[in-house]
VOTOR-806492 format. One record per atom (N, C-alpha, C): x, y, z; residue number from 0; atom name; residue in three letters. Coordinates in steps of 0.1 Angstrom, whole numbers. Each point is the difference from the previous one (the first is absolute). Layout:
X, Y, Z, NUM, CA, ALA
...
This chain:
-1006, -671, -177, 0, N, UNK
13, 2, 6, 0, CA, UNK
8, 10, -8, 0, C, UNK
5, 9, 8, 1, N, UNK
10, 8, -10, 1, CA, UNK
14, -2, 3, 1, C, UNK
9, -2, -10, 2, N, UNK
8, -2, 0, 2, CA, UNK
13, 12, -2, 2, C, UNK
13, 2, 10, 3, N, UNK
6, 13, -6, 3, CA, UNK
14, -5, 1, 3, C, UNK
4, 4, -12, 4, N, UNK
14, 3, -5, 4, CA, UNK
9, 6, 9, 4, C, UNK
13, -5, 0, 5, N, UNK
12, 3, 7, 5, CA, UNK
3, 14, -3, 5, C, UNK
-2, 2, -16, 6, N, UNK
9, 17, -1, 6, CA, UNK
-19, 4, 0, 6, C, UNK
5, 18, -5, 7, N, UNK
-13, 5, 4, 7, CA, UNK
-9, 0, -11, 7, C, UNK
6, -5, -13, 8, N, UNK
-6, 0, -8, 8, CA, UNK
1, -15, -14, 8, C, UNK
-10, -4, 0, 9, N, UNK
-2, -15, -4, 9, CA, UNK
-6, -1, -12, 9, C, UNK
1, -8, -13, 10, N, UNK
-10, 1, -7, 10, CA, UNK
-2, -16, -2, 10, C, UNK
-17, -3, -2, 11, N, UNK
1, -8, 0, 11, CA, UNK
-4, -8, -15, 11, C, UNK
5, -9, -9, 12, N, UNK
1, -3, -13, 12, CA, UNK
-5, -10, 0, 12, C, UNK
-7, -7, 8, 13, N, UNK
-7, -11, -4, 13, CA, UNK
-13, -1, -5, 13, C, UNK
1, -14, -8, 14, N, UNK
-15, -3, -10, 14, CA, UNK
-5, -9, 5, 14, C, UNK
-9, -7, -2, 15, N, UNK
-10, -12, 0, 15, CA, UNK
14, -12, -3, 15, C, UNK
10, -1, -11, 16, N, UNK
6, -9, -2, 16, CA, UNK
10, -1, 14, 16, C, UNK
5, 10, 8, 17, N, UNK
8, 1, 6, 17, CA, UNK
6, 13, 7, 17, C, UNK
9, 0, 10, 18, N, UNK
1, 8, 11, 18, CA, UNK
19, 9, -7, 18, C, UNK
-4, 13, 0, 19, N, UNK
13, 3, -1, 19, CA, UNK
0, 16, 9, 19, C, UNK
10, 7, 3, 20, N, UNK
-1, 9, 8, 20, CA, UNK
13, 10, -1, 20, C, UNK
-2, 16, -3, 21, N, UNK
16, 8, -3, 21, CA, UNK
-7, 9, 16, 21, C, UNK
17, -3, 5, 22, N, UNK
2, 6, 14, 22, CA, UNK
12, 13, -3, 22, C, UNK
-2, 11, 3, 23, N, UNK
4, 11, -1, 23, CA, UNK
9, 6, 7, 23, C, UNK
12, 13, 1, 24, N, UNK
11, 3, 9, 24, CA, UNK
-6, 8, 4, 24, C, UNK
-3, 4, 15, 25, N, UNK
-5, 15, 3, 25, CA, UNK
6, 11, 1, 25, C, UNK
10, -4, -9, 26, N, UNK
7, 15, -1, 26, CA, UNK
-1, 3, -19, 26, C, UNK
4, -6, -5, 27, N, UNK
0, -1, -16, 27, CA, UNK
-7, -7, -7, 27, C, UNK
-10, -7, 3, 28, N, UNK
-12, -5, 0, 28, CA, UNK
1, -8, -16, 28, C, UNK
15, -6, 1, 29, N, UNK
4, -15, -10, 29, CA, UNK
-8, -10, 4, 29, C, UNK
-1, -3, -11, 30, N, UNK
-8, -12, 7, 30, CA, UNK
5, -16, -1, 30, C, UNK
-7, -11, 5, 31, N, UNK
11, -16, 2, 31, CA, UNK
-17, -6, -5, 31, C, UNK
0, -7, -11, 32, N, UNK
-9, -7, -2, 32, CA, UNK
-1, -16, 4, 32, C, UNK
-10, -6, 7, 33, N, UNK
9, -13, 8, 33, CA, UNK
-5, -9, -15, 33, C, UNK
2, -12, 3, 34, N, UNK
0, -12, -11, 34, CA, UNK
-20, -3, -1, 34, C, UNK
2, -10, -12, 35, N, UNK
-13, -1, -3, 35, CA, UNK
-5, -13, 11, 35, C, UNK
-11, -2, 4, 36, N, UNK
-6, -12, 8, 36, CA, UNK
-9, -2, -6, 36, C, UNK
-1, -12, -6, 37, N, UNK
-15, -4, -6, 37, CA, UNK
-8, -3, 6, 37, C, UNK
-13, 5, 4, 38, N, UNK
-12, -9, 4, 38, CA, UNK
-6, -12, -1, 38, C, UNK
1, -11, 10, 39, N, UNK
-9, -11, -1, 39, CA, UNK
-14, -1, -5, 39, C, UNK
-7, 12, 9, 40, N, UNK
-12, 0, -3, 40, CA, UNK
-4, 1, -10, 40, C, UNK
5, 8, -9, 41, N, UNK
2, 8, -15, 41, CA, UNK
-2, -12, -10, 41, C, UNK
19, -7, 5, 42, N, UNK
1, -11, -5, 42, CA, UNK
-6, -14, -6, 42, C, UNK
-5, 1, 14, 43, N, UNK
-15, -14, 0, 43, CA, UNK
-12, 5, -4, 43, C, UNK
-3, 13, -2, 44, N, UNK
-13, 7, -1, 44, CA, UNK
3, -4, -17, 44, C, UNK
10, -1, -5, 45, N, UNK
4, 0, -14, 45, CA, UNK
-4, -16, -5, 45, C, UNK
9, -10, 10, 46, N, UNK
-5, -10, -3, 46, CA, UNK
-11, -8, -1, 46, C, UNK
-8, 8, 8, 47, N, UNK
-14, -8, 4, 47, CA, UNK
-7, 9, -14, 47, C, UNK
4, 9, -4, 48, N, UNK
-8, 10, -12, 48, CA, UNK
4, -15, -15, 48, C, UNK
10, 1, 0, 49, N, UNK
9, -14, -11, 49, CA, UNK
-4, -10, 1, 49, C, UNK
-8, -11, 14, 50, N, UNK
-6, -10, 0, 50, CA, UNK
-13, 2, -4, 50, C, UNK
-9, 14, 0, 51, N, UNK
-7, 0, 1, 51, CA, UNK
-6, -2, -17, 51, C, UNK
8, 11, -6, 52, N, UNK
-4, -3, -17, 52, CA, UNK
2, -10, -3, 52, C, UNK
14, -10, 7, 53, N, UNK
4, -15, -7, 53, CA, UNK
-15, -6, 1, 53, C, UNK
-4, -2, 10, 54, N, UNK
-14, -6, 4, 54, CA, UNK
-12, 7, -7, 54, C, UNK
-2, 11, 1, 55, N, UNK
-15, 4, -12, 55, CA, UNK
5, -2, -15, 55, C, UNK
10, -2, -4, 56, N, UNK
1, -6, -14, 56, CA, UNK
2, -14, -1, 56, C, UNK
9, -13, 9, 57, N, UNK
-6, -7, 4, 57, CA, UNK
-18, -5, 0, 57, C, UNK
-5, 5, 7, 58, N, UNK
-15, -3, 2, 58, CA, UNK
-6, 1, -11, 58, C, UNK
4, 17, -9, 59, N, UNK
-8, 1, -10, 59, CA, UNK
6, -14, -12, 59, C, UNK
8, 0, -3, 60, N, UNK
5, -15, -8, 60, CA, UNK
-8, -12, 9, 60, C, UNK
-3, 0, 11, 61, N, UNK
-5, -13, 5, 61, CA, UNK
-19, -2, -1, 61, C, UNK
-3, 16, -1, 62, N, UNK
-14, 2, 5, 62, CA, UNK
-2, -1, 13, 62, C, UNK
10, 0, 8, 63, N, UNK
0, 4, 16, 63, CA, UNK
-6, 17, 3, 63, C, UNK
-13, -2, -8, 64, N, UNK
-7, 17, 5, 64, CA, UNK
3, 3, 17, 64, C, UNK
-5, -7, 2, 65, N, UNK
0, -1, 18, 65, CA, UNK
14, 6, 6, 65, C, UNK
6, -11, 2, 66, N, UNK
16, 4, 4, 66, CA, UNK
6, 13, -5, 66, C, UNK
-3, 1, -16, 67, N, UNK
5, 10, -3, 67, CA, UNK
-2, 17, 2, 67, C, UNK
-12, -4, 1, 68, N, UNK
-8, 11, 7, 68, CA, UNK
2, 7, 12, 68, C, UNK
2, -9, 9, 69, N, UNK
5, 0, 15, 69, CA, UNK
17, 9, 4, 69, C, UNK
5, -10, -11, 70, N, UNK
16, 6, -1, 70, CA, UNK
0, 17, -2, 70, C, UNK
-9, 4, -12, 71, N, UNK
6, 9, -10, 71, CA, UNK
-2, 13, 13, 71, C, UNK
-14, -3, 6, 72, N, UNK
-6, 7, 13, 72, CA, UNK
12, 3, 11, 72, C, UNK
6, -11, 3, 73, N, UNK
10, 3, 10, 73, CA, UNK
9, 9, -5, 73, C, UNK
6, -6, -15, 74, N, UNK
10, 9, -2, 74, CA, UNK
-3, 13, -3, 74, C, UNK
-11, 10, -2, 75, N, UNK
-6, 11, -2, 75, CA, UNK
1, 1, 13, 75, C, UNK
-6, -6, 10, 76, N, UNK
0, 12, 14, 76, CA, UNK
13, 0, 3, 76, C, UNK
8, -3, -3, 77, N, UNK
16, 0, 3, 77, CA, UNK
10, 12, -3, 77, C, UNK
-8, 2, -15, 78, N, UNK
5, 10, -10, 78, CA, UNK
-5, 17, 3, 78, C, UNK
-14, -6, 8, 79, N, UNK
-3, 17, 0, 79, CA, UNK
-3, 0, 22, 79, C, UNK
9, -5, 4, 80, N, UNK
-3, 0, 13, 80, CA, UNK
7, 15, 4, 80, C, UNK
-7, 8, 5, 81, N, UNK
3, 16, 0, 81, CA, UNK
11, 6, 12, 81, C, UNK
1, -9, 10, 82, N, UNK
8, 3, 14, 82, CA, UNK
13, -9, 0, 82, C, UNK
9, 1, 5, 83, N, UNK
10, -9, 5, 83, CA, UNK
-9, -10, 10, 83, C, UNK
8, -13, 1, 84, N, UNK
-4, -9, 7, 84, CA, UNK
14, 0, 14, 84, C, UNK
-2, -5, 13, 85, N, UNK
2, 1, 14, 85, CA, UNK
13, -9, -9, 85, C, UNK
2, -13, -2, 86, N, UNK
15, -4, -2, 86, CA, UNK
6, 10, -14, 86, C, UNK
0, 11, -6, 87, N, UNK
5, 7, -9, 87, CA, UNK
3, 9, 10, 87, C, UNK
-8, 8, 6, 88, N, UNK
7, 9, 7, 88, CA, UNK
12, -8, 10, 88, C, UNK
-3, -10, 7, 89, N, UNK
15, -7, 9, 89, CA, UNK
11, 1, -8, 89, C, UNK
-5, -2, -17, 90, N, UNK
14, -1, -6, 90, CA, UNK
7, 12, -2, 90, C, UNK
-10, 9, -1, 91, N, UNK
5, 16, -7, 91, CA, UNK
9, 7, 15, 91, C, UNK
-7, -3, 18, 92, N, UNK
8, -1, 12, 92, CA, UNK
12, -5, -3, 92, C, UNK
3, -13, -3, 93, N, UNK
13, -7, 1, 93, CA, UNK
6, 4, -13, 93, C, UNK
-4, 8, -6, 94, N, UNK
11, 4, -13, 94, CA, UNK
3, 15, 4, 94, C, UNK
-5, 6, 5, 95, N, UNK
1, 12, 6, 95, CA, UNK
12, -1, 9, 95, C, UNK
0, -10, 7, 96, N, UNK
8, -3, 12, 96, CA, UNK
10, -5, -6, 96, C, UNK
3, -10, -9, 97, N, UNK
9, -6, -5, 97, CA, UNK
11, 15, -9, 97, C, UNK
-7, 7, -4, 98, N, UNK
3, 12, -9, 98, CA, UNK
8, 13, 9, 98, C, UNK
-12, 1, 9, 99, N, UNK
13, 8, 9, 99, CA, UNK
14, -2, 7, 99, C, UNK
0, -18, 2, 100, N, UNK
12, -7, 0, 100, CA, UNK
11, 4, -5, 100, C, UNK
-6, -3, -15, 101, N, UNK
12, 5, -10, 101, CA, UNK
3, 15, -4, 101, C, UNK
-10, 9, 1, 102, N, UNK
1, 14, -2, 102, CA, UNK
11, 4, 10, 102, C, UNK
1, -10, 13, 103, N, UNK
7, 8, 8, 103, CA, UNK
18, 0, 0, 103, C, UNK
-1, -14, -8, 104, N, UNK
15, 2, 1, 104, CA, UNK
6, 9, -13, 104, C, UNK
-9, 13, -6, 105, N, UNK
4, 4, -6, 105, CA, UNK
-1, 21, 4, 105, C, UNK
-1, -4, 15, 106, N, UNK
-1, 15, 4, 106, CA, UNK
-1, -4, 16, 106, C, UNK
9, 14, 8, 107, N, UNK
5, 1, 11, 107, CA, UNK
-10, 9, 6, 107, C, UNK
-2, 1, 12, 108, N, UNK
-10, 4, 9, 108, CA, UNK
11, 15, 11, 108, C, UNK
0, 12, -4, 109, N, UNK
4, 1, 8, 109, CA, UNK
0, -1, 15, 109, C, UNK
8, 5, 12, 110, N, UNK
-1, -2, 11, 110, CA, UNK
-5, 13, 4, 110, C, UNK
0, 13, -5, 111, N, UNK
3, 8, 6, 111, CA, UNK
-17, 9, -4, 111, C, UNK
-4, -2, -12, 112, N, UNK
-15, 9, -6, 112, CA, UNK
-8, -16, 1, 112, C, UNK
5, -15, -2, 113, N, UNK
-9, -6, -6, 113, CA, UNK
-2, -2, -15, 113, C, UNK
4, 2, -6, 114, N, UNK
-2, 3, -10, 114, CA, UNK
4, -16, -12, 114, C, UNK
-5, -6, -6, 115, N, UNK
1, -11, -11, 115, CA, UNK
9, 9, -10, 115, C, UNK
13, 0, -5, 116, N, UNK
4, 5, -10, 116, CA, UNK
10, -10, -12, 116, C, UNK
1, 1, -11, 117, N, UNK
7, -5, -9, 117, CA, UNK
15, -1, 5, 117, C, UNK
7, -4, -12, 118, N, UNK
17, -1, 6, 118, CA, UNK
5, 14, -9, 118, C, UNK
-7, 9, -5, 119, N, UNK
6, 10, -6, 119, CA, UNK
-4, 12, 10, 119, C, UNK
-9, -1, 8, 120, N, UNK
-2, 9, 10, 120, CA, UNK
6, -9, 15, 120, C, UNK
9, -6, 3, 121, N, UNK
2, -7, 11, 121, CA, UNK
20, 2, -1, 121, C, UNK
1, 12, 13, 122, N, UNK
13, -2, 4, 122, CA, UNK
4, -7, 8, 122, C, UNK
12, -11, -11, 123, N, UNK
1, -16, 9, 123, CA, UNK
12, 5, 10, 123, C, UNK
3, 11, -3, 124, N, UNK
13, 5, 14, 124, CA, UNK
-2, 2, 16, 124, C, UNK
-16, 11, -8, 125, N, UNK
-5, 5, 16, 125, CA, UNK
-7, -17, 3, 125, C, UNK
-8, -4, -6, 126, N, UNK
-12, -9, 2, 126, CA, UNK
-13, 5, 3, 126, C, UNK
0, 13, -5, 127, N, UNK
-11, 9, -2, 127, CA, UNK
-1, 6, -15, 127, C, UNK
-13, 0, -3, 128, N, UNK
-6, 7, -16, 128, CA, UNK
8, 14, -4, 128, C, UNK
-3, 4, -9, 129, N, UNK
10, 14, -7, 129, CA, UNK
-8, 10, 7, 129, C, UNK
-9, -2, 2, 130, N, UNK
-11, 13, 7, 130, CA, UNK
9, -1, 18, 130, C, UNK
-1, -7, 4, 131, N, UNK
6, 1, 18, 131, CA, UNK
11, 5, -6, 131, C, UNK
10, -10, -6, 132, N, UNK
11, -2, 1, 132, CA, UNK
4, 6, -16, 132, C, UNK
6, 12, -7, 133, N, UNK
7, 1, -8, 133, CA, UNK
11, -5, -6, 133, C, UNK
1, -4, -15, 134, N, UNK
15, -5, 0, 134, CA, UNK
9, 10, 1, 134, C, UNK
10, 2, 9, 135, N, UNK
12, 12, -3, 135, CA, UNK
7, -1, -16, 135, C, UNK
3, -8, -4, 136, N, UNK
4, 4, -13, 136, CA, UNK
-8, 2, -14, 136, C, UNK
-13, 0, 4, 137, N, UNK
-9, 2, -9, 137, CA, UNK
-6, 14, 3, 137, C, UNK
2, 5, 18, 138, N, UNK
-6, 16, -1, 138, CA, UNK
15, 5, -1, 138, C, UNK
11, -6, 0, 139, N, UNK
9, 9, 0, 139, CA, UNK
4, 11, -20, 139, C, UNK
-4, -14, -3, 140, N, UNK
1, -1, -18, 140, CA, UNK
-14, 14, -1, 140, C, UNK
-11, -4, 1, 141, N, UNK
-11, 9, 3, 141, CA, UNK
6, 15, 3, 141, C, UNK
7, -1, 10, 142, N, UNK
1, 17, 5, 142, CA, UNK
13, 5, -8, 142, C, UNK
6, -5, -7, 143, N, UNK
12, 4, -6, 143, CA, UNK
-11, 0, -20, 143, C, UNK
-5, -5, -2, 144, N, UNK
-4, 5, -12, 144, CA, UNK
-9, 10, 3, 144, C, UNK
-9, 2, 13, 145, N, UNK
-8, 10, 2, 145, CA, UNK
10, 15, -5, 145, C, UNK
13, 1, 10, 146, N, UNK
7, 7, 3, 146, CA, UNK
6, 4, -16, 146, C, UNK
7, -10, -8, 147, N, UNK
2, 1, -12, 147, CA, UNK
-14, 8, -8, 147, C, UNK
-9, -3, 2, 148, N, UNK
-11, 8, -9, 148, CA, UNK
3, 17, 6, 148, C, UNK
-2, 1, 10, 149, N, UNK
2, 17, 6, 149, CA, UNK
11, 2, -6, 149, C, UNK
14, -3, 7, 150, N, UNK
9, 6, -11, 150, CA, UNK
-4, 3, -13, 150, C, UNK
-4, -11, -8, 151, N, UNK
-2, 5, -16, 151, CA, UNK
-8, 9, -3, 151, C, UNK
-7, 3, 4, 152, N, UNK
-16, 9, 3, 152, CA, UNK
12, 15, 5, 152, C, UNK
9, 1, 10, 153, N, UNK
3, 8, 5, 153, CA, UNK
13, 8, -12, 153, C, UNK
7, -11, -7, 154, N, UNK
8, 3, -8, 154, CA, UNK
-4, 7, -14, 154, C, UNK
-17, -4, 0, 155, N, UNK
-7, 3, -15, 155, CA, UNK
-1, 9, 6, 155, C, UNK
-2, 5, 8, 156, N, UNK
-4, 16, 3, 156, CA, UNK
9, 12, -1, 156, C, UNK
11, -7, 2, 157, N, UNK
6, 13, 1, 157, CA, UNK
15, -5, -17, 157, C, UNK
-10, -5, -7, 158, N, UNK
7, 0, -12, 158, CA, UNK
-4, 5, -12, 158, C, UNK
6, 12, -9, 159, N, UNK
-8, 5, -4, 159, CA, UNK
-1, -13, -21, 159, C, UNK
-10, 1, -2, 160, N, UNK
-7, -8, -11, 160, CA, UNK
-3, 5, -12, 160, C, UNK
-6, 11, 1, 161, N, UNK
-5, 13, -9, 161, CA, UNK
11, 9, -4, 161, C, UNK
5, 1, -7, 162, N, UNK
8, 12, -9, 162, CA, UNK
-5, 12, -11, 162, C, UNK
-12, -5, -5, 163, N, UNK
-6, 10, -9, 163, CA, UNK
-7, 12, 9, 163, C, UNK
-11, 8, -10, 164, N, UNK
0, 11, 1, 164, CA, UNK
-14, -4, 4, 164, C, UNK
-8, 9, 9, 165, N, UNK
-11, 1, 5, 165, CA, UNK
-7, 11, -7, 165, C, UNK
-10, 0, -10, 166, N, UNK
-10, 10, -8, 166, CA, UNK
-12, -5, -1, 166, C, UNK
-9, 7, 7, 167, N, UNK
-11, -3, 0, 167, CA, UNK
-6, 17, -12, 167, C, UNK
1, 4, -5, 168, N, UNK
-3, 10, -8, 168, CA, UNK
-3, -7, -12, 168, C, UNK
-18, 2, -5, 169, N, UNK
-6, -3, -9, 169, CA, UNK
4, 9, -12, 169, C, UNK
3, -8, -15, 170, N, UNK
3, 10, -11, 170, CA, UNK
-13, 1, -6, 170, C, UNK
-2, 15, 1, 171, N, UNK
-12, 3, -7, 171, CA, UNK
-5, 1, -13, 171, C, UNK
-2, 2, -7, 172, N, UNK
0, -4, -13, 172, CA, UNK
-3, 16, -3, 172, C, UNK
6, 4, -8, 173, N, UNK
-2, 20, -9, 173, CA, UNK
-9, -1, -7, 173, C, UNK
-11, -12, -7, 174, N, UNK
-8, 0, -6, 174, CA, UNK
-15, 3, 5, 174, C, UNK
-1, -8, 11, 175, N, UNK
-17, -7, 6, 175, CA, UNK
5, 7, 13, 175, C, UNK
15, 2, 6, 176, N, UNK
-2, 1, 13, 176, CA, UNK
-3, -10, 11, 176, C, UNK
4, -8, -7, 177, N, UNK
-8, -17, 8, 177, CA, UNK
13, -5, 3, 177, C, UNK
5, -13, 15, 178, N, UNK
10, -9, -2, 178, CA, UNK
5, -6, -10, 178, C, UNK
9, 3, -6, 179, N, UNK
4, -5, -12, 179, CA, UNK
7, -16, 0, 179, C, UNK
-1, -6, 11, 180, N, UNK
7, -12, 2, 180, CA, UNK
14, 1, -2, 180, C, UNK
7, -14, -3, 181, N, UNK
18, -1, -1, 181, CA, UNK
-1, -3, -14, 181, C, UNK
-4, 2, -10, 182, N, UNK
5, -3, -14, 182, CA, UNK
4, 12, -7, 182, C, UNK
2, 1, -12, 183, N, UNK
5, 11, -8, 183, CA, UNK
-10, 7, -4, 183, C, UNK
-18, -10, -2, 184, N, UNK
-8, 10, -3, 184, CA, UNK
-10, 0, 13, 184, C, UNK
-11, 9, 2, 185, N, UNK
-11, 4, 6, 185, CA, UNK
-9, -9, 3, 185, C, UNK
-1, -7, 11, 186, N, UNK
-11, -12, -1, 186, CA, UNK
-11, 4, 2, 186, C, UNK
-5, 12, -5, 187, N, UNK
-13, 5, 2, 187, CA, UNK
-4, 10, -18, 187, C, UNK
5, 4, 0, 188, N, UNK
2, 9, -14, 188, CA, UNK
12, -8, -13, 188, C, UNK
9, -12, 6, 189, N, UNK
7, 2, -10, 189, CA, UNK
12, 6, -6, 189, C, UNK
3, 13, 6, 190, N, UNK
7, 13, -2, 190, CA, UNK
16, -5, 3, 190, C, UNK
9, 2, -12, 191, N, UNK
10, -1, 4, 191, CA, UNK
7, 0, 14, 191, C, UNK
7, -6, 9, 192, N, UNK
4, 4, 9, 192, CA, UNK
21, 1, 2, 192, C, UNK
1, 4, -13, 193, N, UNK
14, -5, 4, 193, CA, UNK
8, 13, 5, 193, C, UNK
9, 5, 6, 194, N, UNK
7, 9, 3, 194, CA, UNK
8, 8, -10, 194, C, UNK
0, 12, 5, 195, N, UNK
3, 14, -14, 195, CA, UNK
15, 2, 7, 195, C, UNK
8, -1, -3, 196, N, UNK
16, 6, 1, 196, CA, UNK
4, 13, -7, 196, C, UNK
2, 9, 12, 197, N, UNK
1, 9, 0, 197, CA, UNK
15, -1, -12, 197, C, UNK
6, 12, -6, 198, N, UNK
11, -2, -12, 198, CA, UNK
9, 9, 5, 198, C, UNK
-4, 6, 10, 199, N, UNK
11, 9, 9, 199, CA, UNK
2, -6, 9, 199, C, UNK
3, -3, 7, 200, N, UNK
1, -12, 15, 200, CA, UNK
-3, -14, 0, 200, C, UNK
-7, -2, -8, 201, N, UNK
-4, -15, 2, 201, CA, UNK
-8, -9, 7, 201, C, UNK
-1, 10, 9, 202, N, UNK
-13, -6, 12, 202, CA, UNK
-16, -2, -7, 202, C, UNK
-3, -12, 0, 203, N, UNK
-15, -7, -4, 203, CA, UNK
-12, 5, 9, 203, C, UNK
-7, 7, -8, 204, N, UNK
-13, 2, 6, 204, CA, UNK
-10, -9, -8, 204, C, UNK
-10, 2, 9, 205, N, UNK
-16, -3, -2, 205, CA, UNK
-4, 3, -13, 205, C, UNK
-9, -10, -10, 206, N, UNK
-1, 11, -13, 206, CA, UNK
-14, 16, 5, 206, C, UNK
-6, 8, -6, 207, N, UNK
-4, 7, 4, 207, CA, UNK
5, 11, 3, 207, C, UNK
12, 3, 10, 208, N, UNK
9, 10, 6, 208, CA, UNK
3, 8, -7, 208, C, UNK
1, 10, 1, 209, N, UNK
-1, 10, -8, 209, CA, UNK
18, 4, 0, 209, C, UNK
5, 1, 13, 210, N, UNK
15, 5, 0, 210, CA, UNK
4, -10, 13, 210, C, UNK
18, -4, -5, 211, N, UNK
7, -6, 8, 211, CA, UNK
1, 4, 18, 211, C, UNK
-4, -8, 7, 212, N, UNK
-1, 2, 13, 212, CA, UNK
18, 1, 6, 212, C, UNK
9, -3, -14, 213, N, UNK
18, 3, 9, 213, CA, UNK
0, 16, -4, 213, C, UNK
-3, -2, -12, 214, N, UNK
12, 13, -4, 214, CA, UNK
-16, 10, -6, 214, C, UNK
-8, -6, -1, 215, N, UNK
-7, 9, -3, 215, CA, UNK
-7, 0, -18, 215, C, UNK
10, -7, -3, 216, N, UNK
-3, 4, -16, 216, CA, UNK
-12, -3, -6, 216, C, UNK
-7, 3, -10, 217, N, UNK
-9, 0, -8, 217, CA, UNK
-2, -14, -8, 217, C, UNK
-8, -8, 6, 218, N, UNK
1, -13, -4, 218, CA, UNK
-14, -1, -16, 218, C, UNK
-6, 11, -3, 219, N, UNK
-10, -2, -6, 219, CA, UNK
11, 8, -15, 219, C, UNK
């Protein structure tokens, strides 16, 4: 028999000891875990295992080979019996059923898609889910920070941020001829790199230059 779950998506968490089951929102897929159910079968499967040692130890203190023998056998096929038995499965149905009981009073069914959803996807105004039915003050909030983001995006743009100078001109170094990098000396040769000031004008050249690029003068 197969059995199916109210929302679309079920899991089911039961052991040998007992029956438990998380029922899911079909929209945000929270989940509602129901309560634990212990199994009888489980239960008694336990107890008849606990009579059974009391009794092969029992026997063995009495020299009851016989009896004891008999017992230890039952409780071994008990232990490794490989299938569920016909009243375990009735129980794992009626906990199933008992479980969806309770999953349900913790989620609304829409009217309108069907849909099983939580109380955080359930607009109790319309009496339809946030997917039919949006909240107005939740898309209204939504479209006013959307709107707030454009503005700001629109205001960075036409603000200006950058004040410095734009130079992409590599200093060459007068020694190797190579990028001299941004330090004082040559990151390839080494070579001094600090600026020659001209003594008639004052304008700083490049070391190397032979004469001032203002006025002309003879920097060597």
């Amino acid at each position: 028999m197969t059995l199916k779950a109210f929302t679309s998506n079920c899991k089911d968490n039961s052991t040998d000891a007992g029956f438990q089951f998380t029922f899911y929102c079909d929209i945000c897929r929270d989940g509602y875990k129901s309560r634990f159910i212990e199994s009888k079968t489980y239960k008694r499967k336990n107890r008849m295992r606990g009579l059974s040692r009391i009794a092969a130890i029992g026997a063995s203190m009495a020299g009851q080979h016989r009896v004891s023998s008999g017992m230890r056998q039952g409780g071994h096929m008990m232990g490794t019996h490989s299938g569920k038995s016909p009243e375990w499965h009735k129980e794992f149905e009626k906990a199933f059923e008992e479980a969806q009981n309770e999953a349900k009073g913790h989620f609304e069914r829409c009217p309108k898609c069907y849909k099983w959803v939580c109380a955080t996807d359930w607009n109790e105004q319309s009496g339809l889910c946030v997917q039919c039915a949006p909240r107005v003050n939740v898309e209204v909030q939504a479209a006013r920070a959307g709107r707030m983001a454009q503005d700001i995006a629109a205001k960075a743009a036409t603000t200006q941020v950058f004040t410095g100078e734009i130079d992409e001109r590599a200093t060459i170094c007068h020694q190797c001829n190579k990028p001299a990098g941004e330090g004082k000396f040559c990151s390839n040769c080494g070579a001094n790199m600090s600026l020659v000031k001209c003594e008639k004008c004052g304008t700083e050249s490049a070391p190397g230059i032979r004469f001032c690029g203002q006025c002309g003068n003879n920097l060597e």
